[in-house]
C-alpha positions as CSV (number, residue, x, y, z in Angstrom):
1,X,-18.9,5.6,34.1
2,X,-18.6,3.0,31.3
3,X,-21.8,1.2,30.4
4,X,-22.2,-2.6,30.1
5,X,-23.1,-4.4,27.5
6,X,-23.5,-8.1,27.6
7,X,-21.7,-10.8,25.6
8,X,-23.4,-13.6,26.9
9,X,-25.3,-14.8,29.7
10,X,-23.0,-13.3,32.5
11,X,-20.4,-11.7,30.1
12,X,-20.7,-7.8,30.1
13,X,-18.1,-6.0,27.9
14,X,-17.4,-2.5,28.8
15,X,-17.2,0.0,25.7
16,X,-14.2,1.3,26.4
17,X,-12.9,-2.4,26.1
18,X,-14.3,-2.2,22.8
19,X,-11.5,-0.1,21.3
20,X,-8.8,-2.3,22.2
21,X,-10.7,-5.1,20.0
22,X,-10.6,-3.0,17.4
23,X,-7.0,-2.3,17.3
24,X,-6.4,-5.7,18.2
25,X,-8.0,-6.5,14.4
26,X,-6.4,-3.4,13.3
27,X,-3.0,-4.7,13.9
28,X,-3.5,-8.4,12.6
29,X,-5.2,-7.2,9.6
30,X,-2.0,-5.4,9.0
31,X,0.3,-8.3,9.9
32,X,-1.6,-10.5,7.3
33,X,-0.9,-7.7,4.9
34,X,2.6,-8.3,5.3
35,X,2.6,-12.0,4.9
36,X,0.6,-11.6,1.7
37,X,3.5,-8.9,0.4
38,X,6.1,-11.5,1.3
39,X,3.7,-14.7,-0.6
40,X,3.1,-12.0,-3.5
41,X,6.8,-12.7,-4.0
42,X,6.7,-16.6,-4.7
43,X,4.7,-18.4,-7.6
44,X,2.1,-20.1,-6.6
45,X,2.9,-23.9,-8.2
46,X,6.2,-24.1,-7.6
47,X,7.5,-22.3,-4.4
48,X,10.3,-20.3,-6.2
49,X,11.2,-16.9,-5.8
50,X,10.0,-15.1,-8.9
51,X,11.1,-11.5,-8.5
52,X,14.3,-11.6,-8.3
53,X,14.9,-7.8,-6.5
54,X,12.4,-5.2,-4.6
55,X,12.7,-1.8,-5.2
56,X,13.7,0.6,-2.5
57,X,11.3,2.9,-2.2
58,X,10.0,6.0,-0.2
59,X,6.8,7.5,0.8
60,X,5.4,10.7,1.1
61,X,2.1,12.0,2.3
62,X,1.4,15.2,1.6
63,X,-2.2,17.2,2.2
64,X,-3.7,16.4,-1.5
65,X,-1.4,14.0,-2.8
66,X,0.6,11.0,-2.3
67,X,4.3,10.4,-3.2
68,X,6.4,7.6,-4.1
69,X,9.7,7.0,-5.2
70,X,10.8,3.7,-6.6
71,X,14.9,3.7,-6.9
72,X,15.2,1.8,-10.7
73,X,18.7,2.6,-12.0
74,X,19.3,1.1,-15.2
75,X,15.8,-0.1,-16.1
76,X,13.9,0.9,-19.5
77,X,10.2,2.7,-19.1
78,X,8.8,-0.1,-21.5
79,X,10.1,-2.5,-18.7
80,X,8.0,-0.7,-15.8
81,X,4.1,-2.1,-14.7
82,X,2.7,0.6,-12.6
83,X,-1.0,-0.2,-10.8
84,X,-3.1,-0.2,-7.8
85,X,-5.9,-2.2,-6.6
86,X,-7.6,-2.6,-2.9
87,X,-5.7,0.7,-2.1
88,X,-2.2,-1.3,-3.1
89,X,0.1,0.5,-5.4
90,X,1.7,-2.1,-7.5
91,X,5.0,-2.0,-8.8
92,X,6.5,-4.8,-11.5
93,X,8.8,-5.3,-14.1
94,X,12.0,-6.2,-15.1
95,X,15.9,-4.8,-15.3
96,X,18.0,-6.6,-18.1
97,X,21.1,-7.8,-16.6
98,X,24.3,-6.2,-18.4
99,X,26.6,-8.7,-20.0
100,X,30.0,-8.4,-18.5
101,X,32.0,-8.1,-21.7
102,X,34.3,-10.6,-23.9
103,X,37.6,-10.3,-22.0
104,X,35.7,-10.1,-18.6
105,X,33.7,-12.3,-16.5
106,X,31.3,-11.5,-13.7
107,X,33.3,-12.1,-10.1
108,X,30.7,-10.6,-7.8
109,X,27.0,-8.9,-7.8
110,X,25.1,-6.7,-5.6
111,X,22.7,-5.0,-8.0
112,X,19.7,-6.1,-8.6
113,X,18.8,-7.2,-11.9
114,X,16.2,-9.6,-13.6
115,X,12.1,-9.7,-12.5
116,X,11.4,-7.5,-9.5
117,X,7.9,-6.9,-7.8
118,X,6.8,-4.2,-5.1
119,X,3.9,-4.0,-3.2
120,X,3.1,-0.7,-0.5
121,X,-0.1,-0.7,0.9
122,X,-0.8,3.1,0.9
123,X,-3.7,2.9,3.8
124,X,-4.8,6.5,2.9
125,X,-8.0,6.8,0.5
126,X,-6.3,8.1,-2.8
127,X,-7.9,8.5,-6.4
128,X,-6.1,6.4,-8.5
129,X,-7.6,7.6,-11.7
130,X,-5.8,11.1,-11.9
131,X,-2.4,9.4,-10.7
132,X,0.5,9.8,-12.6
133,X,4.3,8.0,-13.1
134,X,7.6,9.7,-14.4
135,X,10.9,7.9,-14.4
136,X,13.8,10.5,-14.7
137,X,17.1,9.8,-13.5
138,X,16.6,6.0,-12.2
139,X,13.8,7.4,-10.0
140,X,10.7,6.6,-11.1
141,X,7.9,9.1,-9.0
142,X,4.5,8.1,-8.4
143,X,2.3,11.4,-7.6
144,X,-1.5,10.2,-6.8
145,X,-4.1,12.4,-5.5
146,X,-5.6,12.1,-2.4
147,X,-9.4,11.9,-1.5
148,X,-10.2,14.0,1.2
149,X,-13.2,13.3,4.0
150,X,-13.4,9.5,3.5
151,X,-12.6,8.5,6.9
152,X,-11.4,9.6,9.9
153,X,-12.2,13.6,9.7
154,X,-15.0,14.9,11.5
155,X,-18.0,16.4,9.2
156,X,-20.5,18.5,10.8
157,X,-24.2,17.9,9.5
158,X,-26.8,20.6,9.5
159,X,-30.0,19.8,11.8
160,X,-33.0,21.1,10.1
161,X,-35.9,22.1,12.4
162,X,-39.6,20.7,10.9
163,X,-42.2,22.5,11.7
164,X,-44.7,19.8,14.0
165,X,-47.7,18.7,12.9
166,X,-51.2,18.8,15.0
167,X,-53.3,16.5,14.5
């Protein structure tokens, strides 16, 4: 039997009820996540698209580490930002567009080229300190260890006995 608890005056909440709130906030914290990848995309005065490409990428959780693989063909190491903040791995840079030639001119596109940005929320606790980026190929890999029993893992806790006191 579920136990009330009260809300208000004649309100009562059941705890089980509780969890669907919480995944309720789960969901439209990651929603606004989302919208704040797609703003991350305009500048902020102007309204404009500023990256000008994103990445594709995959990722891949393994038991101690992280991967990711950013698909940049073409693009020099020199031209690559690489970071992470509020567990947000940060990709950013820029692929120079190649000039078509003198006795050519450019009929139609479909790679990307110019400023390109990419944001992937990783939502698993990682250790950004000992991460690490190689670009081989046109695949750039970004290999960052995990951090294990942050959240979500059971951890027993010894009980110590104390020996009582009589007063």
């Amino acid at each position: 039997m579920a136990s009330a608890l009260t809300a208000g005056p004649r309100t009562p909440i059941m705890k089980e009820d509780l969890g669907s709130f919480m995944e309720l906030a789960r969901i439209q914290s990651e929603i606004n996540r989302h919208f704040d990848n797609l703003l991350d995309l305009r500048s902020a005065g102007s309204g404009s698209v500023t990256a000008k490409w994103v990445p594709n990428a995959d990722v891949l959780a393994g038991r101690d580490r992280l991967i990711i693989r950013f698909e940049l063909p073409g693009v020099d190491p020199k031209d690559i930002r690489v970071a992470m903040a509020s567990g947000d791995l940060i990709l950013s840079g820029n692929k120079l567009a190649l000039p078509p030639g003198e006795s050519a001119r450019l009929h139609s596109s479909d790679r990307g080229q110019g400023d390109f940005r990419r944001v992937i929320h990783l939502g698993i606790t990682t250790n950004p300190h000992q991460a690490r980026a190689t670009l081989r190929d046109g695949l750039l890999t970004v290999e960052i260890p995990r951090v294990a029993n942050r959240r979500g893992e059971e951890v027993p806790i010894r009980v110590n006995e104390e020996a009582s006191v009589d007063a």
